[in-house]
PDB file of N, CA, C and O in Angstrom, chain B, residues numbered from 101:
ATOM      1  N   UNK B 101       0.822  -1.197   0.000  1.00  0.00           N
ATOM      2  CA  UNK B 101       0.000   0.000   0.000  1.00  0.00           C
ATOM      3  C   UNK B 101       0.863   1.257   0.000  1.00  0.00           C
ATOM      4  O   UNK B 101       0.572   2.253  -0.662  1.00  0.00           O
ATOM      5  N   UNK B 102       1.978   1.152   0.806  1.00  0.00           N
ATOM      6  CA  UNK B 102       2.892   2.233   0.687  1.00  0.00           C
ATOM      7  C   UNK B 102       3.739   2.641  -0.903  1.00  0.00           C
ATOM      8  O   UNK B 102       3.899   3.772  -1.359  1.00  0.00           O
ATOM      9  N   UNK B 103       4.099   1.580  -1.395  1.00  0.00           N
ATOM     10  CA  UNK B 103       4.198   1.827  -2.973  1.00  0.00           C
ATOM     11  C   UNK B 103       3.499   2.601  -3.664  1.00  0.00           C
ATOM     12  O   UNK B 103       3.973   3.459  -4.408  1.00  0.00           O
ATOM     13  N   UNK B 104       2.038   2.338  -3.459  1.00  0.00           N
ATOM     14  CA  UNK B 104       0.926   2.634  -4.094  1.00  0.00           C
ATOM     15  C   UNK B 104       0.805   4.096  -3.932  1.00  0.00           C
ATOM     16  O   UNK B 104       0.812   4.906  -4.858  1.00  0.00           O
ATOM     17  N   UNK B 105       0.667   4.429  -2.365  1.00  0.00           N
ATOM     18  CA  UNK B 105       0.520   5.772  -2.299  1.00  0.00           C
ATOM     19  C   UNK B 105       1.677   6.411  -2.549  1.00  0.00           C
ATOM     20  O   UNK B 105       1.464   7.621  -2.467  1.00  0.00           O
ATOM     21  N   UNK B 106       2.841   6.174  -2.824  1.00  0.00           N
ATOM     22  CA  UNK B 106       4.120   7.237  -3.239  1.00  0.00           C
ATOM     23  C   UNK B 106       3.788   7.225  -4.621  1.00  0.00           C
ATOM     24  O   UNK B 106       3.937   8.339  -5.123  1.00  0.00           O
ATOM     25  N   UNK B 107       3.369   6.308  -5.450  1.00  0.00           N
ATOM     26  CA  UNK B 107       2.814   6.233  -6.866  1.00  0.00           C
ATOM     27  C   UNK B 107       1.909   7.198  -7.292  1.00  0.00           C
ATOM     28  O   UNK B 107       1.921   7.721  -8.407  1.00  0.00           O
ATOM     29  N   UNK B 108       1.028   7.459  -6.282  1.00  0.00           N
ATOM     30  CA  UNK B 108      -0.101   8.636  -6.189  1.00  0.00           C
ATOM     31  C   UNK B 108       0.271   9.682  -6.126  1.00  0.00           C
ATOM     32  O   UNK B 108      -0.225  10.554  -6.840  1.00  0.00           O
ATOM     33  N   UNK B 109       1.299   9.953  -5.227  1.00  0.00           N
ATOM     34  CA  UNK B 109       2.139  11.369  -4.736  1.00  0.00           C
ATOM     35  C   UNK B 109       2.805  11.720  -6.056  1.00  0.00           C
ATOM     36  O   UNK B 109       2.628  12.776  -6.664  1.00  0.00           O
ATOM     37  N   UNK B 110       3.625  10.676  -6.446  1.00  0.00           N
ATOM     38  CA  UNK B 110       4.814  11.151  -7.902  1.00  0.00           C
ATOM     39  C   UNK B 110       4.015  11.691  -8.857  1.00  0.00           C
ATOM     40  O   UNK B 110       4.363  12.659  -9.533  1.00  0.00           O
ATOM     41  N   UNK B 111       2.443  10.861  -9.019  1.00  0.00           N
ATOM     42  CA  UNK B 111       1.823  11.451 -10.426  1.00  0.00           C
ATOM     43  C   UNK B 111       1.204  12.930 -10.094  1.00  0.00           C
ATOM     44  O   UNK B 111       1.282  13.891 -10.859  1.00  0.00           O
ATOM     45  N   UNK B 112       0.479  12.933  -8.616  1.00  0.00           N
ATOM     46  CA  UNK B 112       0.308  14.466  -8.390  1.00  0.00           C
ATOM     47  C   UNK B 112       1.358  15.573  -8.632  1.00  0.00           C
ATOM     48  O   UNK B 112       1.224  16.679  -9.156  1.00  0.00           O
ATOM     49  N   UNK B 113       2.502  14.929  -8.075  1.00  0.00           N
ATOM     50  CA  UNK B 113       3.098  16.336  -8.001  1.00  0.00           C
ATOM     51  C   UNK B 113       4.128  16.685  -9.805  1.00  0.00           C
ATOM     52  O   UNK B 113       4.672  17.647 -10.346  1.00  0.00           O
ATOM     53  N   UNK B 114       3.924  15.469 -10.057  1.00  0.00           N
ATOM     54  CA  UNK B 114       3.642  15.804 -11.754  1.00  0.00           C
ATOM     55  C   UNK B 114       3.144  16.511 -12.513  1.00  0.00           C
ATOM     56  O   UNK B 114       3.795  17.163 -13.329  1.00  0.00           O
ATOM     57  N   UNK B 115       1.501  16.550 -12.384  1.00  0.00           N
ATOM     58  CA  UNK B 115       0.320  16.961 -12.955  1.00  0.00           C
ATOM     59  C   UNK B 115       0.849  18.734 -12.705  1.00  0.00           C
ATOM     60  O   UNK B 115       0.759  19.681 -13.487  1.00  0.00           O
ATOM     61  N   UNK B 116       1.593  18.652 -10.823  1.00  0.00           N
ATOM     62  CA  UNK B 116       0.620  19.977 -10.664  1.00  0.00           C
ATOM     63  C   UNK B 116       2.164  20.952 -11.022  1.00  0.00           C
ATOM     64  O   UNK B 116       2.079  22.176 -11.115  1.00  0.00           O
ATOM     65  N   UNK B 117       3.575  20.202 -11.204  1.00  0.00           N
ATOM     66  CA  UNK B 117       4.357  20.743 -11.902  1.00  0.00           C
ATOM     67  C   UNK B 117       3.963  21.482 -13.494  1.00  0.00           C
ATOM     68  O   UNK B 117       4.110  22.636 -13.895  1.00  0.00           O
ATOM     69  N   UNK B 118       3.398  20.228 -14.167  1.00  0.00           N
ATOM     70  CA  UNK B 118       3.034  20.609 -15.179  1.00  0.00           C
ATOM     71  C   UNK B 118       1.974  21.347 -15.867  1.00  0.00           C
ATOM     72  O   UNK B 118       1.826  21.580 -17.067  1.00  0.00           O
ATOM     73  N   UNK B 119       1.311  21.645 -14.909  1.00  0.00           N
ATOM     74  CA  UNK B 119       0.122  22.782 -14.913  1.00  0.00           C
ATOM     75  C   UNK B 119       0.506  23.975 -14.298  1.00  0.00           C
ATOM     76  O   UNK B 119      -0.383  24.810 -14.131  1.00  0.00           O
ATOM     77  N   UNK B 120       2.118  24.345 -13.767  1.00  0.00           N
ATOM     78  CA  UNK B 120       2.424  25.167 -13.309  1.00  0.00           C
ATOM     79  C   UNK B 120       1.961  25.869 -11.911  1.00  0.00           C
ATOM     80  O   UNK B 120       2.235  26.963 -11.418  1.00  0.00           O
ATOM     81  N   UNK B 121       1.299  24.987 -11.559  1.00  0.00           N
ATOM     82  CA  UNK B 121       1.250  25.342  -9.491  1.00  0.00           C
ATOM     83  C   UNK B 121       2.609  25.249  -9.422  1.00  0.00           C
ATOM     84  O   UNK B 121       3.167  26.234  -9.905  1.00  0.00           O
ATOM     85  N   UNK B 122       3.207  24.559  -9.067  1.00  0.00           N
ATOM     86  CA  UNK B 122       4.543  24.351  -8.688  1.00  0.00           C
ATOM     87  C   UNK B 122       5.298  24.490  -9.484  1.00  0.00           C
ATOM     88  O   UNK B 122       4.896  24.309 -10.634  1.00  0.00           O
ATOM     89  N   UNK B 123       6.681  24.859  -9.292  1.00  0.00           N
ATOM     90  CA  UNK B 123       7.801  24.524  -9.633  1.00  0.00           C
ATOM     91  C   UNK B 123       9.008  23.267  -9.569  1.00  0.00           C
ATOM     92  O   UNK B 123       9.306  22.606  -8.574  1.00  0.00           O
ATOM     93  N   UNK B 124       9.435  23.191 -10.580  1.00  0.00           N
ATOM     94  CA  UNK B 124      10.421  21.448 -10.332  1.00  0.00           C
ATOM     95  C   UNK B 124      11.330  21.470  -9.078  1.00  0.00           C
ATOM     96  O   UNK B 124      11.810  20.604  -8.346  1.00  0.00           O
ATOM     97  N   UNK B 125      11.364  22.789  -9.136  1.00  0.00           N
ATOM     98  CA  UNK B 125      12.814  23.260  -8.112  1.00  0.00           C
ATOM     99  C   UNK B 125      12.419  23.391  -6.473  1.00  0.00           C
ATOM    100  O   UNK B 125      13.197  23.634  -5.550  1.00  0.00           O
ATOM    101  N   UNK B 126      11.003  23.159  -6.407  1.00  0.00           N
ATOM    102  CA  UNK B 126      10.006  23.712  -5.014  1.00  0.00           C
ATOM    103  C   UNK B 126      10.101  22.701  -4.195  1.00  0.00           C
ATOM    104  O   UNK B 126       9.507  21.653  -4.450  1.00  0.00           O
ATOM    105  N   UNK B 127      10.733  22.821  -3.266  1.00  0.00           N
ATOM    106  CA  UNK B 127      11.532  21.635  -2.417  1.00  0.00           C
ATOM    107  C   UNK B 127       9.658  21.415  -1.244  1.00  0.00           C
ATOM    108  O   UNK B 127       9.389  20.497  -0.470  1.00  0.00           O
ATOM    109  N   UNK B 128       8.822  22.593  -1.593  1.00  0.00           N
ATOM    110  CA  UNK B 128       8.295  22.383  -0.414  1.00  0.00           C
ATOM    111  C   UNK B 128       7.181  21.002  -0.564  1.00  0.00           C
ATOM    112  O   UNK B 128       6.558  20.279   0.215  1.00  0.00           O
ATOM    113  N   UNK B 129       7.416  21.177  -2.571  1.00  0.00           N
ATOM    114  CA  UNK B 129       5.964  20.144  -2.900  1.00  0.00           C
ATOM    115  C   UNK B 129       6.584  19.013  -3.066  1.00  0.00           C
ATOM    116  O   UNK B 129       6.043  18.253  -3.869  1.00  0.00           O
ATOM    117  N   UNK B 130       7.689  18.595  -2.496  1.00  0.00           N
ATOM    118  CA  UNK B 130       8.054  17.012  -2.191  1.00  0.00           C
ATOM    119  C   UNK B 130       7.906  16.622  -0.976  1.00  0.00           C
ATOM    120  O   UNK B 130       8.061  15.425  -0.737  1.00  0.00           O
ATOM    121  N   UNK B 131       7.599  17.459  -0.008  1.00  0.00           N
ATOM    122  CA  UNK B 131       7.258  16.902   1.569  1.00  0.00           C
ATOM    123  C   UNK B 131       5.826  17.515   1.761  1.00  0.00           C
ATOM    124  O   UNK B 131       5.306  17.902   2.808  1.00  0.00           O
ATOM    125  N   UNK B 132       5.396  17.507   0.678  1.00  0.00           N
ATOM    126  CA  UNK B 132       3.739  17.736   0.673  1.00  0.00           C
ATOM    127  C   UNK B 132       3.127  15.928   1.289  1.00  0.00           C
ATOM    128  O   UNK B 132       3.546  14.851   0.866  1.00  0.00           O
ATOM    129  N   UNK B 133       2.147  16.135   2.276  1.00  0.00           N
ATOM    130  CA  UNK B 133       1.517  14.486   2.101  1.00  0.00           C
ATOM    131  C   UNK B 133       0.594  14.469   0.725  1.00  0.00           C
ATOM    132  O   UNK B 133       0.248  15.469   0.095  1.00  0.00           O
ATOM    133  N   UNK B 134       0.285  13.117   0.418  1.00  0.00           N
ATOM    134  CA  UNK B 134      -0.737  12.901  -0.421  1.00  0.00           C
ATOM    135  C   UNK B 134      -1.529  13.695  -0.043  1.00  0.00           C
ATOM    136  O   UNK B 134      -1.473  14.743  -0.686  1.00  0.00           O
ATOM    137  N   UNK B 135      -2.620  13.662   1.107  1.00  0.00           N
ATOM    138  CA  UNK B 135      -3.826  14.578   1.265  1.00  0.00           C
ATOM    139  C   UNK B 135      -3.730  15.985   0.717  1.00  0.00           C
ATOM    140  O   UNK B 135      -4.522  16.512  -0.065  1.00  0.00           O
ATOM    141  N   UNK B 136      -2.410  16.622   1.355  1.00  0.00           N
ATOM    142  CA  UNK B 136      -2.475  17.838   0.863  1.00  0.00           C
ATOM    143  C   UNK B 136      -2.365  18.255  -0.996  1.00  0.00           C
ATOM    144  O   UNK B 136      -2.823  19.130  -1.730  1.00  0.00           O
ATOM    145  N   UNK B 137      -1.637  17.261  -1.115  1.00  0.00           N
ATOM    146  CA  UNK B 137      -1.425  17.097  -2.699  1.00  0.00           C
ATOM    147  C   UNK B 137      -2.512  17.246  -3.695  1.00  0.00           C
ATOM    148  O   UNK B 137      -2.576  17.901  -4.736  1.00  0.00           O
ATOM    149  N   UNK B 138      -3.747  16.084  -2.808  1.00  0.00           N
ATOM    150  CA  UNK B 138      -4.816  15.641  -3.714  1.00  0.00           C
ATOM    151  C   UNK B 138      -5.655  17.332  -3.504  1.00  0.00           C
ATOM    152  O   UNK B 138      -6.265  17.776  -4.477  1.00  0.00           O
ATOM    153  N   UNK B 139      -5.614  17.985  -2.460  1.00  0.00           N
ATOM    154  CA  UNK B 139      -6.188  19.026  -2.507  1.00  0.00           C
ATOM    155  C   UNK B 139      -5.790  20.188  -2.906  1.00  0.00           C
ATOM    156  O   UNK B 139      -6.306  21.285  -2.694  1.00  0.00           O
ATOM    157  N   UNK B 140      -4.506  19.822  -3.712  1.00  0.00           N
ATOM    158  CA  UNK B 140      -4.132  21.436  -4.744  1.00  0.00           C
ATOM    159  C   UNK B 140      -4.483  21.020  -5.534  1.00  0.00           C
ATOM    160  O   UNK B 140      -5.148  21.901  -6.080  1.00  0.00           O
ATOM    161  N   UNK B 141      -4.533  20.095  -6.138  1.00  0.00           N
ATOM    162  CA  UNK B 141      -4.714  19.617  -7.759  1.00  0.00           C
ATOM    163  C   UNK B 141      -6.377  19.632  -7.579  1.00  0.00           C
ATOM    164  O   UNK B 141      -6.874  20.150  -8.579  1.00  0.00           O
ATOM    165  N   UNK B 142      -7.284  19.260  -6.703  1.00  0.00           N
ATOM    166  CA  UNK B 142      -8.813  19.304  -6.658  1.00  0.00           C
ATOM    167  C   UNK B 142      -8.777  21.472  -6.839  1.00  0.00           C
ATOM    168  O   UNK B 142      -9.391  22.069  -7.724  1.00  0.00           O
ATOM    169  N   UNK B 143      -8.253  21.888  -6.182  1.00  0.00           N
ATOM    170  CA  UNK B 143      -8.461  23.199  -6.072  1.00  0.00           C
ATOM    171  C   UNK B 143      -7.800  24.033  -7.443  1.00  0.00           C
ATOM    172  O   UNK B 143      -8.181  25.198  -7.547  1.00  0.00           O
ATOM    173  N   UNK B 144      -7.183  23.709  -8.122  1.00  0.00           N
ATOM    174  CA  UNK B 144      -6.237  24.083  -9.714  1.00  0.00           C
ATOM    175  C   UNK B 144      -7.092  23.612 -10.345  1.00  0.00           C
ATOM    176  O   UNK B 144      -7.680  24.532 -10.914  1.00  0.00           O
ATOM    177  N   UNK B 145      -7.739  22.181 -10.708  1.00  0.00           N
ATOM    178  CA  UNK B 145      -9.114  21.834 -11.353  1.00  0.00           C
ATOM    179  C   UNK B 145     -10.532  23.085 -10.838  1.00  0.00           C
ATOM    180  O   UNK B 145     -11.186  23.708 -11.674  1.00  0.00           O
ATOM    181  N   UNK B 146     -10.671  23.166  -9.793  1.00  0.00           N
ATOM    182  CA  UNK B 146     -12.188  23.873  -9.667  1.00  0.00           C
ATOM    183  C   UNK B 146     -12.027  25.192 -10.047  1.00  0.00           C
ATOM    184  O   UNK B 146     -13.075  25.719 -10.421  1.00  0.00           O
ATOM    185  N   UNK B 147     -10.450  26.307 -10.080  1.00  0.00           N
ATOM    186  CA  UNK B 147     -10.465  27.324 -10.490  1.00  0.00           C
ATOM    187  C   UNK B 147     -10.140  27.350 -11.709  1.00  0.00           C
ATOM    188  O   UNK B 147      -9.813  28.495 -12.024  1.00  0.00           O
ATOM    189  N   UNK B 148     -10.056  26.457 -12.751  1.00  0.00           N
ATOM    190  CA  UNK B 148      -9.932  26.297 -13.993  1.00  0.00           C
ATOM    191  C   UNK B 148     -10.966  26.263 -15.235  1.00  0.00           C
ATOM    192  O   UNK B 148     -11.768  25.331 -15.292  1.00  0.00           O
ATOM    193  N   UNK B 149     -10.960  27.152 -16.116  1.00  0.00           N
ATOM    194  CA  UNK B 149     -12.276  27.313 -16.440  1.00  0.00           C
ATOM    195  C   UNK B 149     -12.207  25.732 -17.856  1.00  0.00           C
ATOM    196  O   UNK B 149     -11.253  25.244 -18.462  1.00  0.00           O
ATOM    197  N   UNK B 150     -13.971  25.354 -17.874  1.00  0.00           N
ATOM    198  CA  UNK B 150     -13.711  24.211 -18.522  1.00  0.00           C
ATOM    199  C   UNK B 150     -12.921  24.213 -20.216  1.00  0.00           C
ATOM    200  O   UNK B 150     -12.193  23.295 -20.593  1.00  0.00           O
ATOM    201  N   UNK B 151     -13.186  25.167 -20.878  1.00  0.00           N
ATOM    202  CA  UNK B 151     -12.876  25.757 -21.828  1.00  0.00           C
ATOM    203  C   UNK B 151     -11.498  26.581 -21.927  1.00  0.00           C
ATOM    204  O   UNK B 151     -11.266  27.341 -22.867  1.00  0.00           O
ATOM    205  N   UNK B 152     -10.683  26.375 -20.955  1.00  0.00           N
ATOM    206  CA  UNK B 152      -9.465  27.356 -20.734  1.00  0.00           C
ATOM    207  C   UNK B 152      -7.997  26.603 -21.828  1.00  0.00           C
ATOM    208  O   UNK B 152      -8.120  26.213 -22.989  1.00  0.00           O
ATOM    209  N   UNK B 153      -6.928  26.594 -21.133  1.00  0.00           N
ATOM    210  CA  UNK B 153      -5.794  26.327 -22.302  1.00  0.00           C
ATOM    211  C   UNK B 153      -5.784  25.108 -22.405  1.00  0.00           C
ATOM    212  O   UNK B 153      -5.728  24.546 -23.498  1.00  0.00           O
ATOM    213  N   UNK B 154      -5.857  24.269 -20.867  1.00  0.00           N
ATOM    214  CA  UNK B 154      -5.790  22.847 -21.291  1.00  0.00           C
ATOM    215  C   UNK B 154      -6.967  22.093 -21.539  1.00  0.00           C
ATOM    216  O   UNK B 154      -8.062  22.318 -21.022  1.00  0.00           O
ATOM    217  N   UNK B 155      -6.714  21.226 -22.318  1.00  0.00           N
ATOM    218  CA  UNK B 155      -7.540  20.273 -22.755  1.00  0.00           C
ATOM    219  C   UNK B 155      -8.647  20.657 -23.380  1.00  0.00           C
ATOM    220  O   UNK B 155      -9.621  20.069 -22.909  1.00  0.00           O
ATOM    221  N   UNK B 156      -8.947  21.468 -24.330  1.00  0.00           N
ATOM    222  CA  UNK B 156      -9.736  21.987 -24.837  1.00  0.00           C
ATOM    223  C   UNK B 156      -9.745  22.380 -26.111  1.00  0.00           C
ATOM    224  O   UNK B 156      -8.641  22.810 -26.447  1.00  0.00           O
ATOM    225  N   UNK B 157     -10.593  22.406 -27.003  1.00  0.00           N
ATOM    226  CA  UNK B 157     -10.284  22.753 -28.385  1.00  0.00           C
ATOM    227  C   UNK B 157     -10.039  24.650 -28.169  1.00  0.00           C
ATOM    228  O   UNK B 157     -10.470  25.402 -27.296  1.00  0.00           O
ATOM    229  N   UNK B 158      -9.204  24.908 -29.332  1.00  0.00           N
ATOM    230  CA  UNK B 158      -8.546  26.276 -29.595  1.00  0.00           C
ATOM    231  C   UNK B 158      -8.862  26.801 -30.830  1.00  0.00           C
ATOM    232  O   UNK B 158      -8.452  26.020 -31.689  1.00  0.00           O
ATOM    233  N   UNK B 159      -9.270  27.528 -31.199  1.00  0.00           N
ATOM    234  CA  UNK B 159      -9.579  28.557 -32.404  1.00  0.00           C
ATOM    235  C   UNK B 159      -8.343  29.209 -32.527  1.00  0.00           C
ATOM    236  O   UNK B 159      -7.893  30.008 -31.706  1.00  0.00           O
ATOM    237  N   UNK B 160      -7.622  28.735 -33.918  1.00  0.00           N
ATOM    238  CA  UNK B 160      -6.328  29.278 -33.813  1.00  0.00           C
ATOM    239  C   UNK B 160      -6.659  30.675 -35.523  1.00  0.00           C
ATOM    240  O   UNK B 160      -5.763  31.441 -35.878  1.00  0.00           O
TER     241      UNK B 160
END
């Protein structure tokens, strides 16, 4: 189970690198717990509009 949840942690703090909450270099979001983790990435999703840059079609 402990595998599992560091598995959970690595892909969060992935996501929320790559959506630009964080930085690669942000020593603080590697001693983030899961809980807190799952609740930046729930909170970066709810202030995100559905139609915004990611994942969304673009009128170029």
């Amino acid at each position: 189970m402990r595998n599992n949840d560091e598995k959970k942690r690595q892909k969060l703090i992935n996501k929320l690198i790559f959506l630009n909450v964080y930085k690669k270099e942000d020593q603080k979001l590697y001693e983030l717990p899961l809980s807190r983790l799952k609740y930046e990435y729930r909170e970066f999703k709810l202030q995100s509009h559905p139609h915004g840059e990611f994942g969304s079609i673009q009128w170029v």
